[in-house]
PAPA-806910 format. One record per residue: residue in one letter; x negated, y negated, z negated of N, C-alpha, C, O in turn. Coordinates in Angstrom, 3 decimals. Layout:
// PAPA-806910
PT;residu;nc1;nc2;nc3;cac1;cac2;cac3;cc1;cc2;cc3;oc1;oc2;oc3
PT;A;X;Y;Z;X;Y;Z;X;Y;Z;X;Y;Z
...
***
This chain:
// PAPA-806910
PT;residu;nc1;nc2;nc3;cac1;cac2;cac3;cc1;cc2;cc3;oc1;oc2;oc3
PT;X;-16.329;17.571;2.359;-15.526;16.761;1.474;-16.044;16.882;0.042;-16.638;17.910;-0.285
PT;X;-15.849;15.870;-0.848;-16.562;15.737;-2.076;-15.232;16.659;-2.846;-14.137;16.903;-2.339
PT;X;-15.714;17.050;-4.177;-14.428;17.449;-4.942;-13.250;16.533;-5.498;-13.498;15.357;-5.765
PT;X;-12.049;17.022;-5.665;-10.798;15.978;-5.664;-11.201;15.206;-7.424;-11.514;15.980;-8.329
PT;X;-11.127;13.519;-7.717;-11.213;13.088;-8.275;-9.939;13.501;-9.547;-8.776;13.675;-9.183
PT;X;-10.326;13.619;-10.996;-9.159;14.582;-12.194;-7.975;13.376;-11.970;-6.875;13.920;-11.877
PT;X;-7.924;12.531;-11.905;-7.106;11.594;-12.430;-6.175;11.137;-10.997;-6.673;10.144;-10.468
PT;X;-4.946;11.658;-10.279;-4.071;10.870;-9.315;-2.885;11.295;-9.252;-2.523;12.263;-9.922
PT;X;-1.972;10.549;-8.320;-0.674;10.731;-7.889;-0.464;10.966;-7.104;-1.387;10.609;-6.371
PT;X;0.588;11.633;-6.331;0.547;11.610;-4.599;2.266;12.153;-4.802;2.733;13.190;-5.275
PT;X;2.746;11.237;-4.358;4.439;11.515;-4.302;4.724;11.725;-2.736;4.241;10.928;-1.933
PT;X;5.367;12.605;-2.388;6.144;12.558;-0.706;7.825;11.907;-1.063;8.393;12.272;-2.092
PT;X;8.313;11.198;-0.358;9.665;10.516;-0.319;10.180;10.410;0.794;9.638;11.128;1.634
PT;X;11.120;9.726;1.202;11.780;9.693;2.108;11.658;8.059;2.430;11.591;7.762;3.622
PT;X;11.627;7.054;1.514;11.089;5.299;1.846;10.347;5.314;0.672;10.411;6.138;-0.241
PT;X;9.508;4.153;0.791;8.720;3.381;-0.006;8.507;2.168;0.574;8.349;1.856;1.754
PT;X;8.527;1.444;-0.565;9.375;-0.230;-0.599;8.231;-1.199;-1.047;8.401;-1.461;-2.238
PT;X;7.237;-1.765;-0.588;6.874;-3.100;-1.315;7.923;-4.381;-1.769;8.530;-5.261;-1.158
PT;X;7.776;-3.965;-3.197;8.486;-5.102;-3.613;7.507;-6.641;-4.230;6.344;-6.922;-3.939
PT;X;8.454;-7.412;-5.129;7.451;-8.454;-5.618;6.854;-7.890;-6.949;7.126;-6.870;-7.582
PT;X;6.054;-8.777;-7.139;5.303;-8.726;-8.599;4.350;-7.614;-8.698;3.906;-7.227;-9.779
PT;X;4.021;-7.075;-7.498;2.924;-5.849;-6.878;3.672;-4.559;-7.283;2.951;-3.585;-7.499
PT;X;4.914;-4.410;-7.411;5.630;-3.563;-7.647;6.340;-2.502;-6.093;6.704;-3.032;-5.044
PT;X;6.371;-1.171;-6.331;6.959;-0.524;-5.175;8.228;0.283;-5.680;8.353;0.906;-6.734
PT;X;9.110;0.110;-4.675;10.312;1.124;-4.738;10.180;2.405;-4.294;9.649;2.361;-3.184
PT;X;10.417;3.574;-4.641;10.350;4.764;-3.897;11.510;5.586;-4.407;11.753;5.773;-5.599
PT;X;12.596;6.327;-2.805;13.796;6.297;-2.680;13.510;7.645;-2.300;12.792;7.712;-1.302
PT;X;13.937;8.996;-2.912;14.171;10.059;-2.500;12.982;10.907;-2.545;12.606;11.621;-1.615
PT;X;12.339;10.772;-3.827;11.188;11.936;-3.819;11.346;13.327;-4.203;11.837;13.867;-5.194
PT;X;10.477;14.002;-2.541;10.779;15.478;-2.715;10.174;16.503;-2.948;9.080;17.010;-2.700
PT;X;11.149;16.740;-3.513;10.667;18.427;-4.855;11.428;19.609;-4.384;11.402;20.641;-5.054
PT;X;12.291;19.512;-2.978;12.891;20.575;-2.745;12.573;20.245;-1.127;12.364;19.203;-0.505
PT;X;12.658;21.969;-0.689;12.230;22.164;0.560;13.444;20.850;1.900;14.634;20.657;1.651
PT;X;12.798;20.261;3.025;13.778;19.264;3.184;14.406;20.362;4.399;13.597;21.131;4.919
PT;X;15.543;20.399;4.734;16.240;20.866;5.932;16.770;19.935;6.685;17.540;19.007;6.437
PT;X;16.093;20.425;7.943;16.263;19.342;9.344;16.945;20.058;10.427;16.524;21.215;10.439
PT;X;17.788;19.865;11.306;18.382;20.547;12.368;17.619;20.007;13.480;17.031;18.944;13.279
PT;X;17.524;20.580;14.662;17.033;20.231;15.678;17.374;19.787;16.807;17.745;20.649;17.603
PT;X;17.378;18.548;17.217;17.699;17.314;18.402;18.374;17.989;19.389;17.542;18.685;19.972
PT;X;19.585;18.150;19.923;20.133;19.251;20.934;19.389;18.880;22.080;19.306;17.771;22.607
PT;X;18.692;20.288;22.496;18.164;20.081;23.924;16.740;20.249;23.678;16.072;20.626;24.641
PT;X;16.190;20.056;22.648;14.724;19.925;22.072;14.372;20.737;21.212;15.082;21.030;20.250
PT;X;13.182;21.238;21.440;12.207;22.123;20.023;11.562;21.377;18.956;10.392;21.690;18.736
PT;X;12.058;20.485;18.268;11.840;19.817;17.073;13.190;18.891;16.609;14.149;18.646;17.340
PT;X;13.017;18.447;15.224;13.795;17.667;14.506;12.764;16.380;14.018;11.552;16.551;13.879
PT;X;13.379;15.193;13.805;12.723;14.382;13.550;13.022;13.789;11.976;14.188;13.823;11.583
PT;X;12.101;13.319;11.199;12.239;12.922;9.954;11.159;11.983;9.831;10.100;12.087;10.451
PT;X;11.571;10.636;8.648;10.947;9.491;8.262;10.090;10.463;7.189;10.621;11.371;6.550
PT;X;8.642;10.098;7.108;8.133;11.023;5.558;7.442;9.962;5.047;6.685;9.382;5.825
PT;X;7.532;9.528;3.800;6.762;8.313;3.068;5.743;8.768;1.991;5.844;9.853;1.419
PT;X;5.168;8.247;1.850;4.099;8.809;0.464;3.385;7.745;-0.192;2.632;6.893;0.280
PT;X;3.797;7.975;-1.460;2.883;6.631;-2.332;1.796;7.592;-3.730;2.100;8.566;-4.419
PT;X;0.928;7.033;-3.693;-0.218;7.195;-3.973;-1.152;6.552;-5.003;-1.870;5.682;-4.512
PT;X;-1.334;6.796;-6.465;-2.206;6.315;-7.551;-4.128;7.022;-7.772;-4.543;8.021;-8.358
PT;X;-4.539;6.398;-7.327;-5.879;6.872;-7.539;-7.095;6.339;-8.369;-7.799;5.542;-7.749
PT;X;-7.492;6.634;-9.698;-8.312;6.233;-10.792;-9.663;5.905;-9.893;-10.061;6.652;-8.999
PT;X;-10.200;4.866;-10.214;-11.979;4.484;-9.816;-11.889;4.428;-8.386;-12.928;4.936;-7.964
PT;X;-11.190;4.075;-7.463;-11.208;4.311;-6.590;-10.831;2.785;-5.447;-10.822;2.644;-4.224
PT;X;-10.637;2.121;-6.288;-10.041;0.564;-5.977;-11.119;-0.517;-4.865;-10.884;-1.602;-4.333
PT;X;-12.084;0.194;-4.853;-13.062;-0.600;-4.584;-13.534;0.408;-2.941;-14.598;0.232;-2.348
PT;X;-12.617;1.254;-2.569;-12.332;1.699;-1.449;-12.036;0.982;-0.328;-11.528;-0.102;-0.614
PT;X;-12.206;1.248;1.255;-12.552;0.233;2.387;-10.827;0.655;3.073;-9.954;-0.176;3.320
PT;X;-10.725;2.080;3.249;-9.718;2.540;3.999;-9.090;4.113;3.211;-9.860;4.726;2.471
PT;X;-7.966;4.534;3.406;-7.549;5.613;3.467;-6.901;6.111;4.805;-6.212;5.404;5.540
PT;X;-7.274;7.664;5.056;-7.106;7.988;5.931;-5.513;8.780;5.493;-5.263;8.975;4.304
PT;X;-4.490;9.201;6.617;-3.582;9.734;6.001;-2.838;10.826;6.911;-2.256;10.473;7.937
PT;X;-2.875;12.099;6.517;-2.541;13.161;8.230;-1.346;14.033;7.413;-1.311;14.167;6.190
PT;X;-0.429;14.563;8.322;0.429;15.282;7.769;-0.123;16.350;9.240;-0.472;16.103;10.394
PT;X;0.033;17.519;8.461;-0.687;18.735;9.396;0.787;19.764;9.101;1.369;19.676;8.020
PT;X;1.264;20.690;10.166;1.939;21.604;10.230;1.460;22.588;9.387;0.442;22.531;8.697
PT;X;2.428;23.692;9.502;1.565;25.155;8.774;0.508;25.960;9.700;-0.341;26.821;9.469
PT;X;0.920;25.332;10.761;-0.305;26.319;11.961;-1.570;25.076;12.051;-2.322;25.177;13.020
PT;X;-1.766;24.170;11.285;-2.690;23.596;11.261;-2.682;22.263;12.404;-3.708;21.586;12.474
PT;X;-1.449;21.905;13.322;-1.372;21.455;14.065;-1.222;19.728;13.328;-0.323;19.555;12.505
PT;X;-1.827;18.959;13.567;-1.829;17.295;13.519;-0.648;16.687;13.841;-0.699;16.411;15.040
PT;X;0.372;16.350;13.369;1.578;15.894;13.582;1.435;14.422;13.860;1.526;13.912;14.977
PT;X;1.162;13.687;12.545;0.532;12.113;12.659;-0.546;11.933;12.086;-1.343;12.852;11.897
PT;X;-0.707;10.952;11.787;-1.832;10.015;10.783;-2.325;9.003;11.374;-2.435;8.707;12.563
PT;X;-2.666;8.408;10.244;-2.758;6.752;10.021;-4.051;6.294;9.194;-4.764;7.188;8.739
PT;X;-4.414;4.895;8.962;-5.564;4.737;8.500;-4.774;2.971;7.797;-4.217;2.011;8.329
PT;X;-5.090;3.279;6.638;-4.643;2.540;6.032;-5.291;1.587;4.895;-5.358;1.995;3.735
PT;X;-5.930;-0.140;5.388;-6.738;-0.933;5.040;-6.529;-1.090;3.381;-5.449;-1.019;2.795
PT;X;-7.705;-1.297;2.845;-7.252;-1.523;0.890;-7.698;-2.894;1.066;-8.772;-3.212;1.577
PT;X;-6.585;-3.899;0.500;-6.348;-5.305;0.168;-7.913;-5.009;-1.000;-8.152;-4.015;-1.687
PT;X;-8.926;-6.590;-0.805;-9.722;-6.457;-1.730;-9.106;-7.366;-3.247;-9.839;-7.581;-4.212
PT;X;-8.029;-7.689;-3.195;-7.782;-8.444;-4.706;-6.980;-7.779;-5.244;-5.960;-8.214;-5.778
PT;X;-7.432;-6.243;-5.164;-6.621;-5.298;-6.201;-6.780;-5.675;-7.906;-8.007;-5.582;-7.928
PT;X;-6.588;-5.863;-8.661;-6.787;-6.188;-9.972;-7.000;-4.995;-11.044;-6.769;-5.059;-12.251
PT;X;-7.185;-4.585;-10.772;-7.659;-3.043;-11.525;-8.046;-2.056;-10.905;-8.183;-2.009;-9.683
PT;X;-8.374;-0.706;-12.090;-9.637;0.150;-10.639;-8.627;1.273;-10.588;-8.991;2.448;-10.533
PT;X;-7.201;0.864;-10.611;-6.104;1.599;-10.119;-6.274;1.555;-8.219;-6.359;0.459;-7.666
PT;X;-6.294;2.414;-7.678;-6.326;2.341;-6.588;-4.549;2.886;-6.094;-4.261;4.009;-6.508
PT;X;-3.351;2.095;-5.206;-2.473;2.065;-5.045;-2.126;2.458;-3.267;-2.010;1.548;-2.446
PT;X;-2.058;3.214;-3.068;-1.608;3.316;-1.374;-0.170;3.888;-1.195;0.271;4.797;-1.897
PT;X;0.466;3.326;-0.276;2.232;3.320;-0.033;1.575;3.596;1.535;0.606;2.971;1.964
PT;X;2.094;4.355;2.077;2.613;4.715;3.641;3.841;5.279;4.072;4.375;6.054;3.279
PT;X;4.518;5.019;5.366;5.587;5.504;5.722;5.028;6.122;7.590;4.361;5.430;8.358
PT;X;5.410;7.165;7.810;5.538;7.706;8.838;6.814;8.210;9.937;6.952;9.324;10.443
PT;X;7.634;7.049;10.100;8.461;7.214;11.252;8.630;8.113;12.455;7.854;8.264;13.398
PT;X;10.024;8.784;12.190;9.969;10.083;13.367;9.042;10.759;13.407;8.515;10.823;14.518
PT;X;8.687;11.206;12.788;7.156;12.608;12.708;8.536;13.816;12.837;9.558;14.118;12.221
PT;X;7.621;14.309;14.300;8.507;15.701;14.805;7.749;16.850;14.420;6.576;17.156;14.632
PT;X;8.753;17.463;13.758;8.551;18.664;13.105;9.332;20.210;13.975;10.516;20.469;14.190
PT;X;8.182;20.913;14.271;8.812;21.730;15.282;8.730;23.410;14.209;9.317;24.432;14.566
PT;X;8.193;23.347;13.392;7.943;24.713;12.271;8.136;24.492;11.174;7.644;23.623;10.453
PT;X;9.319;25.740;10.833;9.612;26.106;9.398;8.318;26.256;8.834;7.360;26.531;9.556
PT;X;8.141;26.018;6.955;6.956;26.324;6.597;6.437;25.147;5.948;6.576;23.958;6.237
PT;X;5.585;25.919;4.672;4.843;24.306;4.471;4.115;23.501;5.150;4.062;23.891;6.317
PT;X;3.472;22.475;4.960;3.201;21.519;5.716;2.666;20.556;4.776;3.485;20.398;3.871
PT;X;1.439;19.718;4.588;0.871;19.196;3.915;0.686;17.711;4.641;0.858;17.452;5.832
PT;X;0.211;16.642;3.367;0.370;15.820;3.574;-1.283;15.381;2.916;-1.576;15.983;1.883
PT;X;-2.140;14.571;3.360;-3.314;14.623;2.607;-3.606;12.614;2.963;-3.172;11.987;3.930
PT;X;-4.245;12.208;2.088;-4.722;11.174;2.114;-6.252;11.474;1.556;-6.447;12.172;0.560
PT;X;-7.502;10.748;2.462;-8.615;10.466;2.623;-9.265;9.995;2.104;-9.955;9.488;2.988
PT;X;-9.867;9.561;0.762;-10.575;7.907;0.448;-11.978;8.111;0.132;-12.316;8.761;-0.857
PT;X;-12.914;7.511;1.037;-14.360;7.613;0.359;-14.558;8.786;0.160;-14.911;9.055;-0.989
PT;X;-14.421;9.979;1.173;-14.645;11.481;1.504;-13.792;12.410;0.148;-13.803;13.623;-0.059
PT;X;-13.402;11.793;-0.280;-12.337;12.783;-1.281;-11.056;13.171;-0.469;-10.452;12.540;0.398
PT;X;-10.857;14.242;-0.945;-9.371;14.552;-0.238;-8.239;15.089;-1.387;-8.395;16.096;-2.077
PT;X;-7.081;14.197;-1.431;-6.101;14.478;-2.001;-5.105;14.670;-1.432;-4.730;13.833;-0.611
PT;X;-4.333;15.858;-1.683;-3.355;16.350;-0.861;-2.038;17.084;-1.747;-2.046;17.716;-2.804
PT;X;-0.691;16.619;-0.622;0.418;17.713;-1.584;1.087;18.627;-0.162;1.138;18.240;1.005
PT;X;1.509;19.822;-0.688;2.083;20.366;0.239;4.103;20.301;0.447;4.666;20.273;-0.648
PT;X;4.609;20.290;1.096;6.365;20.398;1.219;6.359;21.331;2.400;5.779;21.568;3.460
PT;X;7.316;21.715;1.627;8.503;22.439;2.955;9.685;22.409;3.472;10.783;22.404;2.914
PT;X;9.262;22.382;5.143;10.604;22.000;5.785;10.984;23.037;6.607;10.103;23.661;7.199
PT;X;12.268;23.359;6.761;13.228;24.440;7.242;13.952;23.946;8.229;14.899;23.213;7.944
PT;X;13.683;24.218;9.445;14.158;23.917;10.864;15.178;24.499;11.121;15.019;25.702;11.325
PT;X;16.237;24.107;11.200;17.987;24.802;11.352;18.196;24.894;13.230;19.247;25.314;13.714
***
């Protein structure tokens, strides 16, 4: 992997919204560990995890890749996510949402997006009740 580019954003939330006027909503960004109880009958809890994303010079990118990994290193989801070419600035913008991603371990847990071999990443923690 190349070294992480000085200049980005990387928010984790709970939704993220395309709205009009190239504008996004983002509903519940988290800064505190999230607590999930677990599905009776089952070894995991399930949670929506969203993440929106600002990246300098980077606009002119093909795809981002996007993985949320456990604390034991285990692959939960990920996605690959196409860049519209009539971005209008060399703001590079990525919004994803990940539906029901089962979470079976207390512990942090990271969230990383891919672009053009850079890797930018944030970590959260979730507490399995």
């Amino acid at each position: 992997m190349k070294k992480k580019l000085p200049n980005y954003t990387l928010l984790i939330a709970e939704d993220v919204r395309a709205e009009i006027n190239e504008r996004f909503s983002v509903m519940g960004i988290t800064h505190q560990p999230i607590s999930l109880d677990l599905i009776p009958g089952q070894d995991h809890a399930i949670h929506t995890l969203s993440a929106y994303g600002e990246f300098e010079g980077l606009s002119d990118s093909e795809s981002v890749e996007i993985k949320v990994i456990a604390p034991n290193g285990e692959l939960l989801t990920e996605g690959v996510v196409p860049i519209p070419k009539d971005q209008k600035t060399k703001l590079l913008v990525v919004a994803g949402k990940f539906v029901n991603v089962k979470f079976k371990n207390t512990g942090m847990h990271n969230l990383s997006m891919t672009i053009d071999g850079y890797e930018f990443s944030k970590s959260f923690e979730i507490i399995i009740n």
